[in-house]
C-alpha positions as CSV (number, residue, x, y, z in Angstrom):
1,X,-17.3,5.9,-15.4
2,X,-18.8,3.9,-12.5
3,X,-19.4,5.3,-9.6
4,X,-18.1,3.2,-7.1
5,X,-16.5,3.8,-3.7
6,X,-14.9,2.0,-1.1
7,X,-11.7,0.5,0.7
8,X,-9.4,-2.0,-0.1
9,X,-6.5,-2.8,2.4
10,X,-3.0,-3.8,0.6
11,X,-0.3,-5.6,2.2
12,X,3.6,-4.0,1.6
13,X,6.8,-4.9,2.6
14,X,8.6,-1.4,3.0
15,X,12.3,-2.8,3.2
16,X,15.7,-1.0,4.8
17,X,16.4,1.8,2.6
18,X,12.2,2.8,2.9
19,X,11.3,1.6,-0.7
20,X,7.9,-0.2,-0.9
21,X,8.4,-3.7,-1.9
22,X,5.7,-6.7,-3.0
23,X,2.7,-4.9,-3.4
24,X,-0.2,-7.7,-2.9
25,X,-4.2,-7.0,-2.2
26,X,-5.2,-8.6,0.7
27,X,-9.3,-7.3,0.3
28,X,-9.6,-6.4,-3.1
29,X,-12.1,-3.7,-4.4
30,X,-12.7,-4.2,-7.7
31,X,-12.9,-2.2,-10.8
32,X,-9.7,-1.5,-11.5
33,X,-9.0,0.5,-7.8
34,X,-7.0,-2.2,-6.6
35,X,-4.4,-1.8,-9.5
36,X,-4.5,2.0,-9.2
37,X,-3.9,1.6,-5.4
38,X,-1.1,-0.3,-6.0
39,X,0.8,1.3,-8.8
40,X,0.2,4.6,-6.4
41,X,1.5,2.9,-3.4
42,X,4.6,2.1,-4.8
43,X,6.0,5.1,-5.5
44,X,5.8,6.2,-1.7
45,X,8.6,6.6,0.1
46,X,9.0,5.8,4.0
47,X,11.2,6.3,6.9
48,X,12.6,2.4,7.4
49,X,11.4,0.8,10.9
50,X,14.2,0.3,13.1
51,X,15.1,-2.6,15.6
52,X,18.1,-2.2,17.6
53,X,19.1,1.4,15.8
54,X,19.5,-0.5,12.0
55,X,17.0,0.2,9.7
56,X,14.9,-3.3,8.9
57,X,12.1,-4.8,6.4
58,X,8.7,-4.7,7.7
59,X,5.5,-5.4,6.0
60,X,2.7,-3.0,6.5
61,X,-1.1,-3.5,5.6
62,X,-2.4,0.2,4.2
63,X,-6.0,0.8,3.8
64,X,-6.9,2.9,0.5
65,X,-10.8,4.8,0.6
66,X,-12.1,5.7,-2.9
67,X,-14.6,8.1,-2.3
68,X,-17.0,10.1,-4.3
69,X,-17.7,13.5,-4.0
């Protein structure tokens, strides 16, 4: 295992109903953290933005730390 630590920032569109949609890396890691990010992000759930009281699409940058310990 390497021992490898650090941040990579992903960019999601978290649409309507609060889903996360189109998962891309916008600074990649390495390694294999950037996949793991990912498939982890997806599976979040969010309370939809709202413009004008109706729930809308936004996209979202999120910042993932690997850190060792």
């Amino acid at each position: 295992m390497a021992k490898y630590q650090g941040t990579t920032v992903l960019t999601i569109v978290v649409d309507s109903t609060g889903d996360v949609k189109r998962v891309r890396v916008a600074r990649p890691l390495g390694l294999g953290l950037d996949e793991q990010a990912a498939a982890k992000i997806s599976t979040w759930k969010f309370t939809p933005a709202e413009r004008e009281g109706k729930p809308v699409a936004v996209q979202v940058n999120v910042e993932v730390t690997f850190n060792l310990y």
